[in-house]
ZABA-931351 format. One line per 4 residues: number of its first residue (from 1); for each residue x, y, z of N, C-alpha, C. Coordinates in pm, 1 decimal, m for minus. Atoms other than C-alpha are relative to their C-alpha. Example, Ala and Ser with C-alpha at 12.3 -4.5 7.8 and 13.67 -1.06 7.14 Angstrom:
<sites>
1	89.0:m119.0:0.0:1230.0:m450.0:780.0:90.0:120.0:0.0  m82.0:m119.0:m6.0:1367.0:m106.0:714.0:m77.0:109.0:73.0
</sites>
This chain:
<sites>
1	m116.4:m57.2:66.2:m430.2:m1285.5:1100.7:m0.3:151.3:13.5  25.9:m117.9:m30.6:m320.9:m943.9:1145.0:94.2:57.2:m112.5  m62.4:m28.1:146.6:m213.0:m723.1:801.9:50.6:176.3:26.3  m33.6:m163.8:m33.6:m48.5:m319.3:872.5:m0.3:21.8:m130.9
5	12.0:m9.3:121.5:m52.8:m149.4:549.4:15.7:186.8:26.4  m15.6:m158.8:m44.3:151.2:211.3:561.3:108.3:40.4:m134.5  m77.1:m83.5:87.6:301.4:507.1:314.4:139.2:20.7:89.5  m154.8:19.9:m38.7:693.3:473.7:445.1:26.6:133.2:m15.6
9	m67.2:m110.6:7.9:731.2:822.1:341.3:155.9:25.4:m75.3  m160.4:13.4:36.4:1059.8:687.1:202.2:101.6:17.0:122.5  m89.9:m8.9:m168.8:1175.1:657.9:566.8:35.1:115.8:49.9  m61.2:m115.1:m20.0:1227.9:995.6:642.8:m9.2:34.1:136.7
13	55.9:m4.2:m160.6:1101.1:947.4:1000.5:116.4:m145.0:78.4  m69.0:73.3:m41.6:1368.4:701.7:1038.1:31.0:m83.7:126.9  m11.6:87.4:m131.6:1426.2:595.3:1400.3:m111.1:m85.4:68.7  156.5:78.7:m35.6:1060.1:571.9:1471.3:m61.0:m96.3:m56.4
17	70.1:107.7:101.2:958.7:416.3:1193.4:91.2:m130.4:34.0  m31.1:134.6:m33.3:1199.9:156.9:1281.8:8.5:m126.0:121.0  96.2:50.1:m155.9:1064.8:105.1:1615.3:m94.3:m63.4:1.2  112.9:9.6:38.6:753.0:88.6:1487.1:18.1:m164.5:m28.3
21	m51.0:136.0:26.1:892.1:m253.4:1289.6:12.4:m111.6:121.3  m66.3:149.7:m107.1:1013.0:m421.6:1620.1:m100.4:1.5:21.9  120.0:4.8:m89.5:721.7:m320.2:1792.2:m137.5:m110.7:m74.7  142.3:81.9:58.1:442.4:m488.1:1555.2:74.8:m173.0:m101.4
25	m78.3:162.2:66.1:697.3:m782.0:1411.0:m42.0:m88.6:88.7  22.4:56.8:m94.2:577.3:m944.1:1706.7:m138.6:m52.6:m39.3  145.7:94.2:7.0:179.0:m1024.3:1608.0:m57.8:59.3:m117.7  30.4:17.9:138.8:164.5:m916.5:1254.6:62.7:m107.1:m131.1
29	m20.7:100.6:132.6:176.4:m1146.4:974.0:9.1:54.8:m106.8  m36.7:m91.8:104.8:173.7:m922.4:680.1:m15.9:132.6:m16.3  m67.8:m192.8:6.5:324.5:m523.8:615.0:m69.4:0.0:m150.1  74.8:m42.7:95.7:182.8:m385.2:323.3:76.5:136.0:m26.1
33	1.0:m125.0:28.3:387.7:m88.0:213.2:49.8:89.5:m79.3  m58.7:m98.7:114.5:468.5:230.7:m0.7:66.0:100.5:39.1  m105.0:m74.6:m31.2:705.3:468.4:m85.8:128.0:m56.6:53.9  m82.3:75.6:m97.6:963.4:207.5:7.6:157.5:24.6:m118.1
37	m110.4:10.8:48.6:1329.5:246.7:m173.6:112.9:m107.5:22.9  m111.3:134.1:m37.9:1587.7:m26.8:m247.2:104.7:16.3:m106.2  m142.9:m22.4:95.6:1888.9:143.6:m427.6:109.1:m29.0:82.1  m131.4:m10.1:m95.5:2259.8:126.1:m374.3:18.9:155.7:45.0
41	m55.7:m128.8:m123.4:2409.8:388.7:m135.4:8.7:116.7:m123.2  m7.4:m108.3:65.0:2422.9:742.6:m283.6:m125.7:6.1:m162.3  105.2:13.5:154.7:2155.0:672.4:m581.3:m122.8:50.7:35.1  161.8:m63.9:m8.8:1880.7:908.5:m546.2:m68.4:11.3:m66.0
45	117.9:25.9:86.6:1527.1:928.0:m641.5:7.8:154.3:m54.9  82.0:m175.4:58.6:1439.1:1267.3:m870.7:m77.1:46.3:61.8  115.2:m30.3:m49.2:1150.7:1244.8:m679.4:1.4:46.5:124.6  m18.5:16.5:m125.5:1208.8:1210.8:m354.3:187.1:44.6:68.7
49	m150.0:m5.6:21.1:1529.7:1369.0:m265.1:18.5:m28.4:171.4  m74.2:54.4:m120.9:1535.6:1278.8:105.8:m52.6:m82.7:61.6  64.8:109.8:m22.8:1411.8:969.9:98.4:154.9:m52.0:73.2  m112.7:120.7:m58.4:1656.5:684.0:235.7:0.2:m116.2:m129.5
53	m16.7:55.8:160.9:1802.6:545.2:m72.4:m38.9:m197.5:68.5  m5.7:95.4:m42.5:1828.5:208.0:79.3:m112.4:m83.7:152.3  45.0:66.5:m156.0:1537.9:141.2:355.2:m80.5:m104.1:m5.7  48.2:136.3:m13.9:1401.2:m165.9:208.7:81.0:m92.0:87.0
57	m82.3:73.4:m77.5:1721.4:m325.8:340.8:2.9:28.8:190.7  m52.5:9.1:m158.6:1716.6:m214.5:700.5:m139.6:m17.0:61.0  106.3:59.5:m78.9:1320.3:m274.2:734.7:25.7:m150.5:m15.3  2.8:146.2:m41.2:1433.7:m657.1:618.7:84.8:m39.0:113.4
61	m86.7:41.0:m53.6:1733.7:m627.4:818.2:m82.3:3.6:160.7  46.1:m2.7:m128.1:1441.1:m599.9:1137.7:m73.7:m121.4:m24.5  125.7:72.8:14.5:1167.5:m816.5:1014.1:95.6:m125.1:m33.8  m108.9:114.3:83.2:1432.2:m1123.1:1002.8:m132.7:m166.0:m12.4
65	112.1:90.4:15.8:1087.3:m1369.9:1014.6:m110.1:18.6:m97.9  68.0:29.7:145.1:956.7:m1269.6:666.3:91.5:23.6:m84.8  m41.3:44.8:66.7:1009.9:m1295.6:361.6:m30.3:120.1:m86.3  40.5:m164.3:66.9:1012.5:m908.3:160.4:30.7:m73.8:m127.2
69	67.2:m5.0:125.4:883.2:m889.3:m186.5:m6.5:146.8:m50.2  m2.7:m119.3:77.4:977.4:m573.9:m406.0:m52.2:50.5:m123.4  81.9:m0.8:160.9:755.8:m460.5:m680.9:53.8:160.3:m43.6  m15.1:m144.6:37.1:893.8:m139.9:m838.2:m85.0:49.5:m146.1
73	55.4:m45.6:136.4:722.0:79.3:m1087.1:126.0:61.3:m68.3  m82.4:m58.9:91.2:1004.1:290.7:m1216.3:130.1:m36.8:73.7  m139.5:40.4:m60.8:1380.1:203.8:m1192.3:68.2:127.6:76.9  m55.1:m111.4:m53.9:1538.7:414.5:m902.5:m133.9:94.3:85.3
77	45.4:m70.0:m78.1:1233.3:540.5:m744.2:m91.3:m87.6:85.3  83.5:72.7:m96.3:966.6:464.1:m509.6:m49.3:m153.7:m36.7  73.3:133.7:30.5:814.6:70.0:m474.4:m79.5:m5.4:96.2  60.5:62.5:m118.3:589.0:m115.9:m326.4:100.2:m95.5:76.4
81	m88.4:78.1:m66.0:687.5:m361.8:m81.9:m77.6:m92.7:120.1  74.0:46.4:m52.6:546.3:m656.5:96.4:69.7:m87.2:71.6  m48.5:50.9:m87.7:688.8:m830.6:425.9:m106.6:m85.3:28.1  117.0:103.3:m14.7:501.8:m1177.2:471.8:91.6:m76.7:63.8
85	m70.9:76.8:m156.1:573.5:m1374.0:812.2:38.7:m153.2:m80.6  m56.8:57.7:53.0:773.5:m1675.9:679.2:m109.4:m150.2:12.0  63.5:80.1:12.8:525.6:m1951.8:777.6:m92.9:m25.3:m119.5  119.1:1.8:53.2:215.3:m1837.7:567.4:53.6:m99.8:m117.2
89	m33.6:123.0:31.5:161.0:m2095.0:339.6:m54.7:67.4:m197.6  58.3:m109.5:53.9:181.1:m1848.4:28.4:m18.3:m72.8:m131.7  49.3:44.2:112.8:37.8:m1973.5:m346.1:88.7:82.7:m119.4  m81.2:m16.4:76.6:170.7:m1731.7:m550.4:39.3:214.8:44.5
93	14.4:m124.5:m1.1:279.6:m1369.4:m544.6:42.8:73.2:m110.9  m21.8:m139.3:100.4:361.7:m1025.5:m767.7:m63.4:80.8:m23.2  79.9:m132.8:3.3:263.7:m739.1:m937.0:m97.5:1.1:m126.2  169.0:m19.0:119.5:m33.2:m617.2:m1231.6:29.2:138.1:20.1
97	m6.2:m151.1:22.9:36.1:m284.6:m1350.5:m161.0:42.6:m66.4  126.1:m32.0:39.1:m332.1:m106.4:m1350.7:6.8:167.2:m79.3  m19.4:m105.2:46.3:m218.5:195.9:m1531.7:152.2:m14.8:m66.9  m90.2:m9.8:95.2:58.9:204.4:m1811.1:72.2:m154.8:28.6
101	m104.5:115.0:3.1:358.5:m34.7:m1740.9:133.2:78.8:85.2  m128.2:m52.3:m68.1:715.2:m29.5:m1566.5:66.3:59.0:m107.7  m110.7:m61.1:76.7:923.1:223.9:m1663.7:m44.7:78.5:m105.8  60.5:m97.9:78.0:687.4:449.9:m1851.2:10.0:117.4:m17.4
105	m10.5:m199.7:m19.7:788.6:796.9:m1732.5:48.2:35.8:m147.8  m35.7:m75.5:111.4:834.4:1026.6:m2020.1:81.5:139.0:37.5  m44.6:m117.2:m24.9:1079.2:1286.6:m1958.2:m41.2:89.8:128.1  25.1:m34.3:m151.5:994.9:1299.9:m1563.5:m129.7:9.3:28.9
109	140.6:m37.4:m38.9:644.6:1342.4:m1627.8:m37.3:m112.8:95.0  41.8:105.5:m68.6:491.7:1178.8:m1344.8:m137.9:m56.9:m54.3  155.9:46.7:13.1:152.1:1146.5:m1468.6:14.2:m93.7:m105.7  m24.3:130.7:82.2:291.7:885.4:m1719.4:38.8:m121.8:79.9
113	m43.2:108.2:m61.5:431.0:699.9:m1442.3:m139.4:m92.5:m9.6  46.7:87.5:m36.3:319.6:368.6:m1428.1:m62.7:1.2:172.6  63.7:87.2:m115.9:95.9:186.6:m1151.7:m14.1:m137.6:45.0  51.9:139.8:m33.9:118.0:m146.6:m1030.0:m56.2:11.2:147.4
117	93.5:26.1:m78.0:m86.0:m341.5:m794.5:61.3:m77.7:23.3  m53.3:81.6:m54.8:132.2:m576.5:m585.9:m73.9:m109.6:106.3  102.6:119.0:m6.5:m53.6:m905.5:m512.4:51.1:m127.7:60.1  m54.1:149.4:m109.0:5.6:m1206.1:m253.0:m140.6:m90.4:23.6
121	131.3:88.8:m55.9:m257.6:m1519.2:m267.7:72.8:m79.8:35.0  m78.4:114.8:m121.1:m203.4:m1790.7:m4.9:m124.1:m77.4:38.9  73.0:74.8:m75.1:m419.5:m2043.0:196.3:18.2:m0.6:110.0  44.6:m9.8:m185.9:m572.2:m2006.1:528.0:m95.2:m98.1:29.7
125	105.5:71.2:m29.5:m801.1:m2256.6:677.5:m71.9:m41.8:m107.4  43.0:56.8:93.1:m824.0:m2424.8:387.6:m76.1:112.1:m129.3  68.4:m127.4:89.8:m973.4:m2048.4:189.1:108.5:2.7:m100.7  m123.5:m52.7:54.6:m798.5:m1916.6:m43.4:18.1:168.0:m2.0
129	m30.7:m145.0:m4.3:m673.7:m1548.1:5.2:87.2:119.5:m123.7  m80.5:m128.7:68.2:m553.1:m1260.8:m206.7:22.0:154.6:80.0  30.7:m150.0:m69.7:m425.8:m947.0:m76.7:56.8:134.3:m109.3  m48.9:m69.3:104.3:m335.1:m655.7:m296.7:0.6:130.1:107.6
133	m106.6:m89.3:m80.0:m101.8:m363.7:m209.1:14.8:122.6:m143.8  4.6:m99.6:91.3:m176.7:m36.8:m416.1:78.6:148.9:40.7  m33.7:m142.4:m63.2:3.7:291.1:m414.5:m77.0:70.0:m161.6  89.5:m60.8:136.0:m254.3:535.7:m682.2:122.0:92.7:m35.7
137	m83.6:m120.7:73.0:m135.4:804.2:m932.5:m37.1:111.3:85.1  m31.0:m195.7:m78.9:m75.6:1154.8:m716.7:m87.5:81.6:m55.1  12.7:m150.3:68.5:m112.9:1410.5:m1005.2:m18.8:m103.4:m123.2  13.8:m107.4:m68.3:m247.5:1553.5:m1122.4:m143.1:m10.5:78.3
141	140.6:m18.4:m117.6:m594.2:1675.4:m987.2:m58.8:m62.6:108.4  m45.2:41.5:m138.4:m541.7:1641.6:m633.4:m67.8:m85.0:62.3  82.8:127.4:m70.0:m666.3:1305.3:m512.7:m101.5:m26.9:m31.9  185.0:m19.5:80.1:m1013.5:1407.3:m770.7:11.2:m86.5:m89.9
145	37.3:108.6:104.7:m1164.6:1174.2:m1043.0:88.7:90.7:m124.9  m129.1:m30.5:106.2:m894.7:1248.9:m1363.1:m27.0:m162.9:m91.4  2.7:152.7:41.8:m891.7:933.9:m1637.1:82.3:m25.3:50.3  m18.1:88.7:m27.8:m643.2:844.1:m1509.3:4.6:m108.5:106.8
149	38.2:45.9:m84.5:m755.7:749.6:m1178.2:m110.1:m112.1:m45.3  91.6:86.0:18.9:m1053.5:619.0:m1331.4:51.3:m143.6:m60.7  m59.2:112.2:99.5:m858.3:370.0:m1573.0:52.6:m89.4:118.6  m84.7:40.9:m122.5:m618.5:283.5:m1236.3:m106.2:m95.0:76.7
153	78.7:98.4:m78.0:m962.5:214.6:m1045.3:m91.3:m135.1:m98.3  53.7:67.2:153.9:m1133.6:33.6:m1366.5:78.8:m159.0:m7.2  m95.2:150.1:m18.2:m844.1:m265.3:m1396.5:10.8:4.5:100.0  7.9:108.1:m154.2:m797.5:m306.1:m1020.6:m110.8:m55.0:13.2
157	108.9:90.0:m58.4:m1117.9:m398.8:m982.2:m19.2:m106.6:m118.0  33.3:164.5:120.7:m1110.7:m634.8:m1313.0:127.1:m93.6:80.0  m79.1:87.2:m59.0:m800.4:m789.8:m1130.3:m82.3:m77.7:122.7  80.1:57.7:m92.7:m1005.8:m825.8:m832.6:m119.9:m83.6:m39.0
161	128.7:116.7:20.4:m1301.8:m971.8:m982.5:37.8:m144.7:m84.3  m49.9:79.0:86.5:m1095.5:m1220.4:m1163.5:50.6:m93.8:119.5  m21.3:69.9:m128.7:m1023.4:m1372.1:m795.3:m122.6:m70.4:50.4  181.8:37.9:m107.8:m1307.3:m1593.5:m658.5:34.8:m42.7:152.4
165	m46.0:0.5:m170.5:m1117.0:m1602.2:m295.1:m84.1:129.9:56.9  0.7:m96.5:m92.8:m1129.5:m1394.9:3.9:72.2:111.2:m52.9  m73.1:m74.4:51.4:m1016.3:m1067.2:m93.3:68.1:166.9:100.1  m9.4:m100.4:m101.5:m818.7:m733.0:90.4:89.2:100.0:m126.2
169	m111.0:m54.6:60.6:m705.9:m440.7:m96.5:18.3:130.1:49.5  m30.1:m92.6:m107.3:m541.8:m207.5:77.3:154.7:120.3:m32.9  m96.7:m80.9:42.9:m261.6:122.7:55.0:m51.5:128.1:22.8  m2.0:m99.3:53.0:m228.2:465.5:m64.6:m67.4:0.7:m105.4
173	55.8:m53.8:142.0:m496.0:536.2:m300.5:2.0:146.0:m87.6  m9.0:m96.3:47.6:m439.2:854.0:m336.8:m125.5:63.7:m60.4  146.2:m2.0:127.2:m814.0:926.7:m403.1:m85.2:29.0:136.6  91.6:m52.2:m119.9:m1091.2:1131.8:m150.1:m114.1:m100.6:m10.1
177	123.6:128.5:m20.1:m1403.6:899.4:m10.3:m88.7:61.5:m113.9  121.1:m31.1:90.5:m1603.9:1070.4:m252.5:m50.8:m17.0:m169.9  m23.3:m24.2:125.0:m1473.8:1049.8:m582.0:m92.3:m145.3:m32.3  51.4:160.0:103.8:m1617.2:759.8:m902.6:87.1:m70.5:42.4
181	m126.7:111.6:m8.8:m1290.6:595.8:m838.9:35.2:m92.4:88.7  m4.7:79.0:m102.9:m1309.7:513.9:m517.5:m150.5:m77.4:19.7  118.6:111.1:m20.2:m1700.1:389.4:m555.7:6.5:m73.7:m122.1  m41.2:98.0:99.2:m1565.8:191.7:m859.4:32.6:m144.7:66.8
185	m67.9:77.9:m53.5:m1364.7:12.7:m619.7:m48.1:m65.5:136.8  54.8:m4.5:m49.1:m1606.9:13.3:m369.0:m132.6:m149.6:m22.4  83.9:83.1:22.8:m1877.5:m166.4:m545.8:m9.5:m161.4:21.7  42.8:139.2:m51.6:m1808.7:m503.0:m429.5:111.3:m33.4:102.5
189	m126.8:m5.6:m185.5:m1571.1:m438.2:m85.9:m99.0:109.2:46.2  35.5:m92.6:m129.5:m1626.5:m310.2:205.3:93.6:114.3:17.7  m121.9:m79.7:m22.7:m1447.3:40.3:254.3:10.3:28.9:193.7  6.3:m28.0:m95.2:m1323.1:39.4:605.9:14.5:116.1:47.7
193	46.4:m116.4:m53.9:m1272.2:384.9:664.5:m62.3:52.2:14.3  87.9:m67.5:36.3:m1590.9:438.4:570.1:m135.5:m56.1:186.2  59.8:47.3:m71.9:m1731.8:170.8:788.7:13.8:16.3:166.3  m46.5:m53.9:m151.9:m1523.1:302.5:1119.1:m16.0:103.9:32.0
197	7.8:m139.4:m26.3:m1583.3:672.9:1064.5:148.3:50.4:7.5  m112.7:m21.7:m23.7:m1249.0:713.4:1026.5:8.8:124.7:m58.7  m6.0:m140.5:36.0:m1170.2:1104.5:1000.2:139.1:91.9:m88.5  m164.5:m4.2:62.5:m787.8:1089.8:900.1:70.1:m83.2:m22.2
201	m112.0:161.2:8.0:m512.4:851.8:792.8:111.2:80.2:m26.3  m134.3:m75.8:m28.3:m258.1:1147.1:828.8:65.6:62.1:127.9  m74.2:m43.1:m79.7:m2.4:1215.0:1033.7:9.3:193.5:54.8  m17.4:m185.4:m6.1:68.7:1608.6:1182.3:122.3:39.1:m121.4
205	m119.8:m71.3:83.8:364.3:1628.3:960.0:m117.0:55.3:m104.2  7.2:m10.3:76.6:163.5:1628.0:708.3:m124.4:140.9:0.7  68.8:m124.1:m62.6:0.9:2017.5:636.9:m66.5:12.0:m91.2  144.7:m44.0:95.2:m251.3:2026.6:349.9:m151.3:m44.3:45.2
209	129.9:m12.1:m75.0:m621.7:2026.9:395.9:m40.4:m181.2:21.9  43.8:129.4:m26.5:m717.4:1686.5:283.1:67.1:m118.0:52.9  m8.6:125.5:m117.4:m681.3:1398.5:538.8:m15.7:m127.2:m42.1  32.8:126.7:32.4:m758.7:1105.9:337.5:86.4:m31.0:m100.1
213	m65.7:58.0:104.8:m546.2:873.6:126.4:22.0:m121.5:2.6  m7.0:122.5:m22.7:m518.8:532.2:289.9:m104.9:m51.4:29.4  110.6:70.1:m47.1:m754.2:298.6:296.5:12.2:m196.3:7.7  m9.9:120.3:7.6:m835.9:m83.0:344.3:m179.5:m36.6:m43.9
217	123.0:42.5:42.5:m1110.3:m253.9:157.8:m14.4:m139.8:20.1  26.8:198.6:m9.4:m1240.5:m642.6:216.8:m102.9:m25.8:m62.5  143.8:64.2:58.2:m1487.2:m857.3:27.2:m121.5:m51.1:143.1  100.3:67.1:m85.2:m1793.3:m968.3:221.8:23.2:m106.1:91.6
221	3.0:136.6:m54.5:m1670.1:m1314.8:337.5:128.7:65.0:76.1  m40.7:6.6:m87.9:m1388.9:m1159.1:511.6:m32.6:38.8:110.9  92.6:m27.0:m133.3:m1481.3:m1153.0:911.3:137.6:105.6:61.9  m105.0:m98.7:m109.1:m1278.2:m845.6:1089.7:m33.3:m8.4:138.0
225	2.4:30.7:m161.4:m1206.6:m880.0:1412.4:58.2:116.5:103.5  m51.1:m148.5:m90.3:m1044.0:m538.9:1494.9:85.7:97.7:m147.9  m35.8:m114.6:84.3:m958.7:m197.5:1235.6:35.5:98.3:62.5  4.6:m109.8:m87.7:m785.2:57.4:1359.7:130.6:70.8:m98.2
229	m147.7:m74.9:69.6:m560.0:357.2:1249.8:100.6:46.2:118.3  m81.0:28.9:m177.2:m241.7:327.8:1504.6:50.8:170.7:m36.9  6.1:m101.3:12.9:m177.3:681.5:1565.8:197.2:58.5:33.0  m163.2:m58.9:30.3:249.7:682.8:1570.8:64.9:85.6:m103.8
233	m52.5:m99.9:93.6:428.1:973.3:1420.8:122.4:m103.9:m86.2  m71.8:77.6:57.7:613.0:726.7:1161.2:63.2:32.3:m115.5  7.7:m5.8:116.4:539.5:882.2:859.3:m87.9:129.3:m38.0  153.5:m76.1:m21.3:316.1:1198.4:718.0:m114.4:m64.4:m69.8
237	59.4:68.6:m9.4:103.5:903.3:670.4:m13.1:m68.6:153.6  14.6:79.7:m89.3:m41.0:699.5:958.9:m19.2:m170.7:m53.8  10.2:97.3:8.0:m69.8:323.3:975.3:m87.9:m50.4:m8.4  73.2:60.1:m20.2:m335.9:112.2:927.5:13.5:m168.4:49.9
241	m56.5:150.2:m93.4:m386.6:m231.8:1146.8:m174.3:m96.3:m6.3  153.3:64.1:17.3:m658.3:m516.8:1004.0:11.6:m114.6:84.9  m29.0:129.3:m55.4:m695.0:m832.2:1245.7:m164.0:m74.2:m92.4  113.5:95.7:85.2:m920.9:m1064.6:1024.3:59.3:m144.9:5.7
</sites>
């Protein structure tokens, strides 16, 4: 099975990024991604003011062989978003907010925003699978240990250990290899960027120092068969590509 798992940027890379879609609709089975918007026409995010109000609809309107899944944290702004190839033979899916709840902002503050953890278990060869689809809290203290990172990494991993499948959790953590938060989350996955030497998971757009924010993690029993970060200007994120 092969799983991509990318920050959308809110489409702002538009043509490519939708290239990108045809190009890997072809031998991926499940998208994994953030920053994704699904308003009507003219309804912008506060946040994001040149996002693409609407580009959940025109990545389904490519991917016409899955089946998209929208998890939003706050009404009107960024979601997750999960494209699963129409065969898989899926058990159950949704989301688990690991930090506050939907719709928490307080007077724009972002650092109240909510966090969910958008979650797809299914059966493969008779296993049973979970995959989870995280975008972390931003701000404040820039991608560093903060409670509320810690709290964020703290319940994902009680969600995760509450799974006795195969497990993949993968996104925008928003969180440097070094921090508690990420060896919170660590402690019983494998971190593949760690395990590939992987040096960046950003794009050139993107111009601040630190290089790290995406990652993919697996439990022990899953067998990888190829990790790689695909290096298309899509996003000022890059892509990640798991074949397991």
């Amino acid at each position: 099975m092969k799983l991509i798992t990318l920050n959308i940027w809110g489409g702002r890379v538009f043509n490519p990024l939708m290239d990108f879609f045809k190009k890997h609709a072809q031998d991926t089975d499940i998208f994994c991604l953030q920053e994704v918007f699904n308003n009507p026409l003219h309804t912008k995010s506060k946040v994001q003011q040149s996002a693409k109000e609407d580009i959940y609809q025109d990545i389904a309107s490519i991917l016409k062989e899955f089946n998209g899944y929208f998890a939003p944290r706050q009404d009107n702004e960024e979601s997750l978003a999960m494209f699963i190839r129409k065969d898989l033979d899926i058990k159950e899916i949704g989301d688990h907010f690991v930090y506050r709840w939907k719709n928490a902002m307080e007077n724009e503050d972002l650092t109240t925003w909510g966090v969910n953890l958008q979650y797809l278990k299914f059966i493969k060869d008779g296993k049973e699978h979970m995959i989870c689809n995280l975008h972390g809290q931003w701000c404040p203290d820039f991608k560093k240990d903060n409670p509320i990172r810690l709290e964020q990494s703290e319940n994902t991993k009680k969600f995760l250990d509450n799974f006795d499948g195969l497990k993949i959790l993968c996104g925008d953590f928003n969180l440097t290899p070094d921090t508690k938060s990420m060896a919170i989350l660590e402690s019983s996955m494998k971190n593949l960027i760690k395990e590939y030497n992987v040096t960046s998971t950003r794009s050139h757009l993107y111009k601040k120092d630190i290089k790290f924010a995406d990652y993919v993690l697996v439990s022990p029993e899953i067998k990888v068969k190829n990790f790689e970060v695909i290096q298309d200007v899509i996003s000022d994120h890059l892509a990640l590509s798991l074949d397991f």
